[in-house]
C-alpha positions in Angstrom: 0.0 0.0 0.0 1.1 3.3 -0.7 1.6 5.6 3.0 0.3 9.0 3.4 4.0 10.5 3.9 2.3 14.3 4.7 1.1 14.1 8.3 2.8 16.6 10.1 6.2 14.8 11.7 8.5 16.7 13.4 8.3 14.8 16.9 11.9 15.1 19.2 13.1 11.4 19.6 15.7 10.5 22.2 16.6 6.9 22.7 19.0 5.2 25.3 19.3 1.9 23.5 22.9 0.3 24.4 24.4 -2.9 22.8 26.9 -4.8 23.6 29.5 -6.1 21.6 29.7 -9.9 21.9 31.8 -11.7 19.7 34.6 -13.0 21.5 38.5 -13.4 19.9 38.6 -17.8 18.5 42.5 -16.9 18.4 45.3 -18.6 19.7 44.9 -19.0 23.3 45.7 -22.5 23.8 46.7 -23.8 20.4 49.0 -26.3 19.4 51.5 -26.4 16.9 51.4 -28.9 13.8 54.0 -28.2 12.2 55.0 -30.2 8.6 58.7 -29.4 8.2 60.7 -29.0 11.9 64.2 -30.3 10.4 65.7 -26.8 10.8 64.0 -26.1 14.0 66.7 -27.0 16.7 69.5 -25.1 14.3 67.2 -22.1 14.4 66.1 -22.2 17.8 69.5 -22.4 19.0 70.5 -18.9 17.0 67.8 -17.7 18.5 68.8 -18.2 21.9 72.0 -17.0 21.1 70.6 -13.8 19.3 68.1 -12.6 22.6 70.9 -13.1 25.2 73.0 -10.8 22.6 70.5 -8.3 22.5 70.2 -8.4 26.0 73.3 -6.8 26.3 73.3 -4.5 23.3 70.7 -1.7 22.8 69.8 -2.5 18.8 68.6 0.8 18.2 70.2 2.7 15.9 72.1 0.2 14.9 72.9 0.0 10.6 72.6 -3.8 9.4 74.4 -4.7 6.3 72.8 -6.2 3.4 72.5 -10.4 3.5 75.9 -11.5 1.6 75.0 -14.5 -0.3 77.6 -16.7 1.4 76.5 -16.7 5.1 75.9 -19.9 6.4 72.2 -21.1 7.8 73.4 -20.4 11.4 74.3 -16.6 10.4 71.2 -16.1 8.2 69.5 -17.6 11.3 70.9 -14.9 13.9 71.3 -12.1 11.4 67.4 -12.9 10.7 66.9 -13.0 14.2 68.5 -9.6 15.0 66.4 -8.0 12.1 63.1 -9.2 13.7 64.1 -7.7 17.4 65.5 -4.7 16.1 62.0 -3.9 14.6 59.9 -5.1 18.3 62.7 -2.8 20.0 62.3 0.3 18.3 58.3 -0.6 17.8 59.2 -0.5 14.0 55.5 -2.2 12.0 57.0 -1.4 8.7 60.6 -2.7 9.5 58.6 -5.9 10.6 57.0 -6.2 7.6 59.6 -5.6 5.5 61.8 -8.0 7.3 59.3 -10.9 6.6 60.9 -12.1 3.2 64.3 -12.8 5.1 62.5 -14.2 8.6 60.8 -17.1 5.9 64.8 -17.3 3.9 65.9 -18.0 7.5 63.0 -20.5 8.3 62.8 -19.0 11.5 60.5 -20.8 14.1 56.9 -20.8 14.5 57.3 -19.1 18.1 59.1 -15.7 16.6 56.2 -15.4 14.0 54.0 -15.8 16.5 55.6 -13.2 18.8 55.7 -10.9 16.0 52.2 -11.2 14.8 50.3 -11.3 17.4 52.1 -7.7 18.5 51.6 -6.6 15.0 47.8 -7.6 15.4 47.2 -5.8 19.0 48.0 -2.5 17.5 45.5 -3.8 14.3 48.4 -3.4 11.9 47.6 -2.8 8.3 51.0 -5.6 7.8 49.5 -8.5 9.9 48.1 -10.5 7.4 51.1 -10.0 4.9 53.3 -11.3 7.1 51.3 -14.4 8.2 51.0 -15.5 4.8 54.7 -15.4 4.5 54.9 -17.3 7.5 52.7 -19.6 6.6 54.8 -20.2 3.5 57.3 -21.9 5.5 55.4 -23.8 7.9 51.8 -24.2 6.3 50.6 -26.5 8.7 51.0 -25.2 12.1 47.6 -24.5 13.2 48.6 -21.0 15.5 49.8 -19.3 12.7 47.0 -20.5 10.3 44.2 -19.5 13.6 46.4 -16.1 13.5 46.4 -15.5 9.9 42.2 -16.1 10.2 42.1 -13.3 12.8 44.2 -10.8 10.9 41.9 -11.6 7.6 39.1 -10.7 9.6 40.7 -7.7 10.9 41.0 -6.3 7.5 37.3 -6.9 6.6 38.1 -9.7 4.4 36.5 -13.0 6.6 35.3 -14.6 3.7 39.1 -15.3 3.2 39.5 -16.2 6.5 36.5 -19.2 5.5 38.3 -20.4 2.5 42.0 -20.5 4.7 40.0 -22.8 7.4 38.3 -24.5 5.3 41.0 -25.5 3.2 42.8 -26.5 6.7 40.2 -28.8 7.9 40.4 -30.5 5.1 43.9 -31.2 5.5 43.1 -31.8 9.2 39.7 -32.9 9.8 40.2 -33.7 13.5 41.3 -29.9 14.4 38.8 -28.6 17.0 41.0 -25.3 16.7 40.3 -25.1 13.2 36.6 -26.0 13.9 36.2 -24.0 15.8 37.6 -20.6 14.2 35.8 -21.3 11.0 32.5 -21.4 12.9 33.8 -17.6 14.5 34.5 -16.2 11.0 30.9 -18.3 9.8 29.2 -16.0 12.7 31.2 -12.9 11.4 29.9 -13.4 8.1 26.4 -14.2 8.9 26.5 -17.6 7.7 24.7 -19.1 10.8 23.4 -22.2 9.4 26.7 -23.5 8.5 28.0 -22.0 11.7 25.5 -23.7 13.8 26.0 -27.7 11.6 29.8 -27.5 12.0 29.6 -26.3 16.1 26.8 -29.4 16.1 29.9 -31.7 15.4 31.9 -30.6 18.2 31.2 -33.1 21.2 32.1 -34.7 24.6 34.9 -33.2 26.0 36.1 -30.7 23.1 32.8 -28.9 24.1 34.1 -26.1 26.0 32.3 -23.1 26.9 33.7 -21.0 24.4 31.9 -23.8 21.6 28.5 -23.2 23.5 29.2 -19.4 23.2 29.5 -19.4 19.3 26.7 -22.3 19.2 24.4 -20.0 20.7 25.7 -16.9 18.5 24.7 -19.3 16.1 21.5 -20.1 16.9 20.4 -16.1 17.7 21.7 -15.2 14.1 18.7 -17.9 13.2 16.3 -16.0 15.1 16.0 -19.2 17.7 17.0 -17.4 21.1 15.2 -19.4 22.9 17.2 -22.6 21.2 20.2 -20.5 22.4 19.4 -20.2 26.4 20.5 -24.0 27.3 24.2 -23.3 25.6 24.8 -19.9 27.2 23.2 -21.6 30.5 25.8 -24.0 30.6 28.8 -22.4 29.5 28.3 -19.9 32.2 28.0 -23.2 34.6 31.2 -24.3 33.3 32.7 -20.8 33.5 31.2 -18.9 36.3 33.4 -15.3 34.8 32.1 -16.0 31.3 31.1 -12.4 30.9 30.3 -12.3 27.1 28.2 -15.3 27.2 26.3 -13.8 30.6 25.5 -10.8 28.3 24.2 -12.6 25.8 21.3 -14.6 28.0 21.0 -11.3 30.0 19.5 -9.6 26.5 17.9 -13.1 25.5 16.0 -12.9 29.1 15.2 -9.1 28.5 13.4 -9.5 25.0 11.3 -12.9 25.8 10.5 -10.8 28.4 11.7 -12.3 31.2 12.5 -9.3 33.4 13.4 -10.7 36.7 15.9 -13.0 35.4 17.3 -10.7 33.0 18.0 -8.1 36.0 19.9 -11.0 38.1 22.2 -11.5 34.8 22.8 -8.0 34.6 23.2 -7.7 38.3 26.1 -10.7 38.1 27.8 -8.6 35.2 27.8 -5.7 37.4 29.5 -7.4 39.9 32.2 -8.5 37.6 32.7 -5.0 36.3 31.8 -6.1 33.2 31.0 -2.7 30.9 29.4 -1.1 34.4 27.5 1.9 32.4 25.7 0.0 29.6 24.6 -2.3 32.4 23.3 -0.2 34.3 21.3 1.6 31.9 20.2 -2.3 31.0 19.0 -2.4 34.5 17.4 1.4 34.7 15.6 0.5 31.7 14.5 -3.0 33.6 13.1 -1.0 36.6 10.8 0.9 34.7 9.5 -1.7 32.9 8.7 -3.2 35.6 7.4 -0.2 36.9 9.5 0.6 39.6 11.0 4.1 39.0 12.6 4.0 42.7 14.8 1.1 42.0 16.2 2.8 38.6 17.4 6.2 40.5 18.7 3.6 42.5 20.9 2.1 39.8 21.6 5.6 38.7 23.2 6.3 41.5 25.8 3.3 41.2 26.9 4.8 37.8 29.0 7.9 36.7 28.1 11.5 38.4 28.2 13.1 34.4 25.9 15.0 32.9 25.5 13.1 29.5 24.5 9.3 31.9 22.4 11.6 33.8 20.6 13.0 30.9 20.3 9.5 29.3 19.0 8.6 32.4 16.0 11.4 32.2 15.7 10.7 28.6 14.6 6.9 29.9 12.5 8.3 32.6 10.9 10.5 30.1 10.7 7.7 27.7 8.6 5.4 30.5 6.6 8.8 31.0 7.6 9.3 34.5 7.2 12.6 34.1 8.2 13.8 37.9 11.5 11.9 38.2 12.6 12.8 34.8 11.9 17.0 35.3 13.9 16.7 39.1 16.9 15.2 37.1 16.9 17.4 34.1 16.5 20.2 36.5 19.4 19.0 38.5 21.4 19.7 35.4 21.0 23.0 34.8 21.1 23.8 38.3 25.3 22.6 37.3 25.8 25.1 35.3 26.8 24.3 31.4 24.0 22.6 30.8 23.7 21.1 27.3 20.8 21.9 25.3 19.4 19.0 24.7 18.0 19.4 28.4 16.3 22.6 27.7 14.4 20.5 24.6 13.1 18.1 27.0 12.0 20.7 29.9 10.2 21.6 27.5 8.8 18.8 26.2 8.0 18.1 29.8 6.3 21.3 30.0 3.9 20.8 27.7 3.0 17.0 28.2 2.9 17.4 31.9 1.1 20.1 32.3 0.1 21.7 29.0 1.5 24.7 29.7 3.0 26.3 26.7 4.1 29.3 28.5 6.6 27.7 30.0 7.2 25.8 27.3 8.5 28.3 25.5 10.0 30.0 28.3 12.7 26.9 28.5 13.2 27.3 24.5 14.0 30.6 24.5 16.9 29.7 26.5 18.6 28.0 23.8 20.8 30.8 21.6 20.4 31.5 18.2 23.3 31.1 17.3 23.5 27.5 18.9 23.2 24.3 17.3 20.7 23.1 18.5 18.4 26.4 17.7 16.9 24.8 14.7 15.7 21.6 17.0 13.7 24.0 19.6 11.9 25.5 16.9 10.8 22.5 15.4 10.0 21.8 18.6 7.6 24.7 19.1 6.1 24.3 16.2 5.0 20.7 16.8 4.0 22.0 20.5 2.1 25.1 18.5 0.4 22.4 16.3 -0.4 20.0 18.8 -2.1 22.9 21.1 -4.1 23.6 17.8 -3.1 26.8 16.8 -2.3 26.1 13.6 -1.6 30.0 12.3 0.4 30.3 15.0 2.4 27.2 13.8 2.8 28.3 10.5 4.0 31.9 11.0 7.0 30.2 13.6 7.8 28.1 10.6 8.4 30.6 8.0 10.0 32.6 10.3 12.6 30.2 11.6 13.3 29.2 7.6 14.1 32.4 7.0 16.3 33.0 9.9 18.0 29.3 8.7 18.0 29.6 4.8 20.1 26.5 4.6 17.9 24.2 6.8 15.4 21.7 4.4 13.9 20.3 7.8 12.1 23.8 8.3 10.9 24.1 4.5 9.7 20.5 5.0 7.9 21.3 8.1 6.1 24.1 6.4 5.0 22.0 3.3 3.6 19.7 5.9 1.6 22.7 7.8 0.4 23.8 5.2 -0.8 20.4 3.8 -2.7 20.1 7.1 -4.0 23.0 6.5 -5.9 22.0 3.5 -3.7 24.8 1.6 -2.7 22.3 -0.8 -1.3 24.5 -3.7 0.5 26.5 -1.7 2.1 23.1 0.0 2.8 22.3 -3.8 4.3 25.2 -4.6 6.7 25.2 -1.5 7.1 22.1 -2.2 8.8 22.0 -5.6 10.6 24.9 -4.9 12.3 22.8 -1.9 12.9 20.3 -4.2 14.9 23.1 -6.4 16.8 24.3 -4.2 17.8 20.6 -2.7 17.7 18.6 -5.9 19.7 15.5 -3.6 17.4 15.5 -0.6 15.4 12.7 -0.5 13.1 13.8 2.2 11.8 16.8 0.2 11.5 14.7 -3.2 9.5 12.6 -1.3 7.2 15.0 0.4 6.7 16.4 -3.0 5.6 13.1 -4.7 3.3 12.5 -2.2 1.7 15.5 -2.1 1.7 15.3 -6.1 -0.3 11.6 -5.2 -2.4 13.3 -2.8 -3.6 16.2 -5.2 -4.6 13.6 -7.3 -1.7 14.2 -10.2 -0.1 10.4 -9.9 1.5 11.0 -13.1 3.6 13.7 -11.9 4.1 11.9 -8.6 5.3 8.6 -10.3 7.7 10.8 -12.2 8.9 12.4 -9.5 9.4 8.6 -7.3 11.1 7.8 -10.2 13.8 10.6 -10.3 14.2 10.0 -6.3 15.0 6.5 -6.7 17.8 7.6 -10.0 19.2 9.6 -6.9 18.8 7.2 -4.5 18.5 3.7 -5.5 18.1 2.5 -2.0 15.3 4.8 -0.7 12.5 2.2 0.7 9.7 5.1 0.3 10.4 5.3 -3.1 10.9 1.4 -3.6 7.7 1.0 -2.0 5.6 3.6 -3.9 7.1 2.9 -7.1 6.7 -0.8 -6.5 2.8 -1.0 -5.6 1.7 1.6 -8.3 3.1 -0.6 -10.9 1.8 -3.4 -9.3 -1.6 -1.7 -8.7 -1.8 -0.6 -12.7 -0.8 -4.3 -13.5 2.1 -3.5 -15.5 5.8 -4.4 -15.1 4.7 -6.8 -12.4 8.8 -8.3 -12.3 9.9 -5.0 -11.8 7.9 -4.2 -9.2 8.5 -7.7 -7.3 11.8 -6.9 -7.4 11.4 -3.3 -6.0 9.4 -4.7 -3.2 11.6 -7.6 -2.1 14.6 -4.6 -2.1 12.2 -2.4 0.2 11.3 -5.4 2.5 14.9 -5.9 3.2 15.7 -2.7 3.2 13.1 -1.7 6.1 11.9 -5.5 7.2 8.4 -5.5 8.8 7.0 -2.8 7.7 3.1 -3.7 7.2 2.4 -1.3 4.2 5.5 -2.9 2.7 4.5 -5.9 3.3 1.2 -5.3 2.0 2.3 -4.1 -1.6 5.2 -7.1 -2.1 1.8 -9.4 -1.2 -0.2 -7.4 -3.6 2.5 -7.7 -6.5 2.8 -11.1 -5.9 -1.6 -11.3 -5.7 -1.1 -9.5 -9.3 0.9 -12.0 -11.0 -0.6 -14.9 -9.6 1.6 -16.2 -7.6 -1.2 -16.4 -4.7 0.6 -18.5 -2.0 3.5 -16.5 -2.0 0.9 -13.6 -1.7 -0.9 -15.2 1.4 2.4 -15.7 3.0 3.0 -11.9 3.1 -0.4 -10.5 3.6 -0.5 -12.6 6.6 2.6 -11.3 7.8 1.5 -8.5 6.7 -1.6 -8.0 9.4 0.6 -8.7 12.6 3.1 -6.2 12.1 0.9 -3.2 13.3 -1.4 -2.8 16.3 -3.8 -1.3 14.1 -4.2 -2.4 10.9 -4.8 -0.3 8.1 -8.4 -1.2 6.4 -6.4 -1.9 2.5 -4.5 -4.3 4.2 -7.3 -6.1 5.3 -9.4 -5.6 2.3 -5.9 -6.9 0.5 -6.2 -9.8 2.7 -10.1 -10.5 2.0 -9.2 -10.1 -2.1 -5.7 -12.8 -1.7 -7.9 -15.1 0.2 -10.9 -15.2 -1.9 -8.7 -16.1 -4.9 -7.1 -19.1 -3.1 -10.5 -20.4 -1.9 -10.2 -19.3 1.5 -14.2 -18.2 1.7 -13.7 -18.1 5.9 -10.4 -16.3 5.9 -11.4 -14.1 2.8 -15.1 -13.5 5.1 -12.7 -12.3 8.0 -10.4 -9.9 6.5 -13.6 -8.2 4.8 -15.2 -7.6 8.3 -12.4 -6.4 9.8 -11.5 -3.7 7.0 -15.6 -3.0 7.3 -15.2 -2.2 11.1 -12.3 0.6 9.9 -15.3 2.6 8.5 -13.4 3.1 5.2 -14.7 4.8 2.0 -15.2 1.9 -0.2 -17.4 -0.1 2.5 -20.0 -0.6 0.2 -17.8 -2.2 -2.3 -16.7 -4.5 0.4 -20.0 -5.4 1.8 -20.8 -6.4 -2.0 -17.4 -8.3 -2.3 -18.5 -10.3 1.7 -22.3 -11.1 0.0 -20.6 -12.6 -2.9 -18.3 -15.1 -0.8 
């Protein structure tokens, strides 16, 4: 369905949402060497040894190496090699590392001093790590640290999917590797491939199933959307491993969205104890409290956590958020009584104001506290327009508008707001007009190309406004709105019905679960008769919203009656009815025909 895009909205929203960030290091801690070739190892070793307690004694820095003479023996190459690799640690040198690599694999030096140098290369996320691990694996190819280090660097640079095809080709070389295992189903998670993730971590059993396997099993299984599949793994690898903070985390959020509050706030409660992340937890736990309606116990909280004013004012924002109006004003005035306050507190005295005690006065008395000149100056008058509109004094509104746009030439938002006032208004030329002047003056902002094709759709002009969809989506390929209006009005005129399949399927994944989305893709599909995938999405399509918009329903009544479905079809039709909508008639013709 096409949505009505030209409702006034220009609503403040401030969020505390916190996330954690879960996915633990598969590197490797622990690991054993395999290596395929360890006939020069004891020769190298041994000039290794002989090389540290030298530079024990002597400071390397500064020091000029000559160039490798062809006729140095392996012991030489060995400690000259040697001396190379800890002058670069010494002086902290990444590029000397690097560029040392080709004589460290010449000298076929030993898996420990590749080791030692990549893993310091990879703490300071060294743009050489993987370079030199794959000359490092050129000499010993087998050894799975260097192979498990090489993965991690590959991932490091954005580049897992080569991380895949190096354990992969590993395993297959060494099938019984639980390392290997076990940091292809890490880089599987990485790159969203759960399903293989989850198979592979299903083969890991008795006692190679540590805690850390459970972890990614479970990372797995909540990549699937099957949390609840995931509880028993996290459950028992924080049995197993009482500290296991990142896997406590996890079930602490699993617990919090079933919802399951009380046992999400003992999970959080353990992680503040182990000082894990202390702020985000606490905000977890504020947010608990007033969920569970208990606005004492969140101040509470707050009290455990950092005396600043940006926690405190993410704290109000919560309060506000939960509409505990009294607890949210004492903090926010708190603030200002500090001095410095930002001004993000003045928007939501303000806001506070209005909805607690519709009292514009004051209101506006907190807004005018914000300068000009201050970044935030465009916000507050947005904000008293909406307050303005919302009071119902429309002119009033209106006049603020123009007044701020022309105090801010440069600001769209305020032009947009206008169109949208004056749309309300019923002064739909003049919203037109404004309209495609914006659209002038900001020929790459999709906000005002979209407010004018809707109000181009809305006036009744849908050539004009398909057009205009059509030049936003040139501009912007990946503009849902666009996808989505574009999309249904083909589908609606029954003509390019592939295109405008594929238009919807990009919108749906673009902005997933959105009902009027939803509703065209199943309306496409309806169109060119593919009528099961249609009654897949239109039933989707009614649980996404609390209230369901009477097309979707009458959508619903149409896909069913084509498959057969006289009762399902006879539902949908009553329900749209009870919406009252313009066409009831029509449908109550449609329901006696059933």
């Amino acid at each position: 369905m096409k949505r009505n895009h030209v409702a006034l909205l220009c609503a403040l929203a401030l969020t505390a949402a916190t996330s954690f960030s879960l996915l633990g290091c598969g590197g490797c801690s622990g690991a054993r060497h395999q290596a395929a070739d360890k006939s020069d190892a004891p020769v190298a070793e041994s000039a290794a040894s002989a090389a540290t307690t030298k530079a024990q004694k002597f400071d390397l820095k500064g020091v000029s190496l000559r160039p490798v003479e062809a006729e140095l023996s392996p012991n030489a190459l060995n400690t000259y090699a040697f001396l190379v690799f800890a002058q670069a640690l010494n002086n902290e040198d990444e590029n000397a590392l690097a560029a040392a690599a080709t004589l460290l694999a010449k000298a076929h030096m030993p898996v420990n001093i590749w080791l030692e140098g990549g893993v310091w290369l990879l703490s300071r996320k060294s743009q050489h790590t993987a370079a030199v691990m794959e000359q490092a694996l050129s000499v010993w190819p087998d050894d799975i640290s260097l192979n498990l280090l090489y993965a991690e660097a590959l991932m490091e640079k954005g580049t897992p999917e080569l991380g895949v095809k190096l354990m992969r080709d590993y395993l297959k070389r060494h099938p019984e590797s639980v390392d290997a295992r076990m940091e292809l189903a890490l880089l599987l998670v990485k790159s969203k491939q759960y399903p293989e993730a989850e198979k592979l971590l299903n083969s890991v059993t008795g006692k190679q199933r540590t805690p850390l396997v459970d972890y990614y099993h479970a990372r797995a299984l909540i990549g699937m959307d099957k949390p609840n599949e995931a509880v028993a793994h996290l459950q028992r690898a924080i049995k197993d491993m009482p500290d296991f903070v990142e896997a406590m985390a996890e079930l602490a959020f699993i617990y919090e969205q079933k919802p399951d509050l009380k046992a999400a706030r003992g999970m959080y409660e353990k992680l503040l104890k182990l000082n894990f992340s202390s702020q985000d937890v606490l905000l977890r736990l504020i947010n608990i409290s007033l969920r569970m309606g208990q606005p004492e116990k969140a101040l509470k909280y707050m009290q455990q956590g950092p005396d600043s004013t940006p926690f405190r004012l993410t704290v109000a924002s919560m309060f506000m958020e939960s509409r505990h109006f009294l607890q949210a004003e004492t903090l926010l005035k708190q603030i200002v009584a500090q001095g410095d306050a930002p001004m993000d507190v003045y928007l939501l005295l303000a806001e506070l104001a209005y909805d607690q005690r519709r009292d514009l006065d004051l209101a506006f008395s907190w807004l005018d506290k914000i300068p000009a000149t201050s970044k935030s100056a465009i916000r507050g008058e947005m904000l008293r327009v909406q307050l303005l509109t919302e009071a119902g004094r429309d002119a009033e509104a209106l006049a603020t508008v123009r007044r701020a746009a022309q105090a801010n030439p440069d600001s769209s938002e305020l032009v947009e707001i206008e169109v949208r006032l004056l749309a309300r208004q019923k002064q739909m030329n003049q919203a037109l007009e404004t309209a495609q002047k914006a659209a002038k003056r900001w020929p790459n902002n999709a906000e005002v190309f979209f407010l004018l094709g809707s109000l181009q759709d809305e006036t009744g002009d849908k050539k004009a406004a398909f057009k205009t969809m059509e030049q936003l989506l040139a501009l912007h390929p990946d503009n849902y709105q666009a996808l989505n209006y574009v999309g249904y009005t083909l589908a609606e005129e029954n003509r390019d019905l592939d295109r405008a399949m594929t238009l919807l399927v990009r919108a749906n994944e673009i902005a997933p679960n959105m009902s009027y989305i939803v509703d065209s893709l199943a309306w496409a599909y309806y169109k060119a008769g593919k009528i099961d995938d249609a009654l897949k999405e239109i039933r989707r399509a009614v649980t996404l919203d609390e209230h369901t918009d009477a097309s979707i329903w009458e959508h619903y009544g149409d896909i069913a009656a084509r498959a057969g479905l006289k009762d399902e079809a006879r539902t949908a039709y009553q329900k749209a009815m009870e919406l009252k909508p313009d066409n009831a008639e029509a449908l109550r013709q449609r329901l006696s025909n059933l």
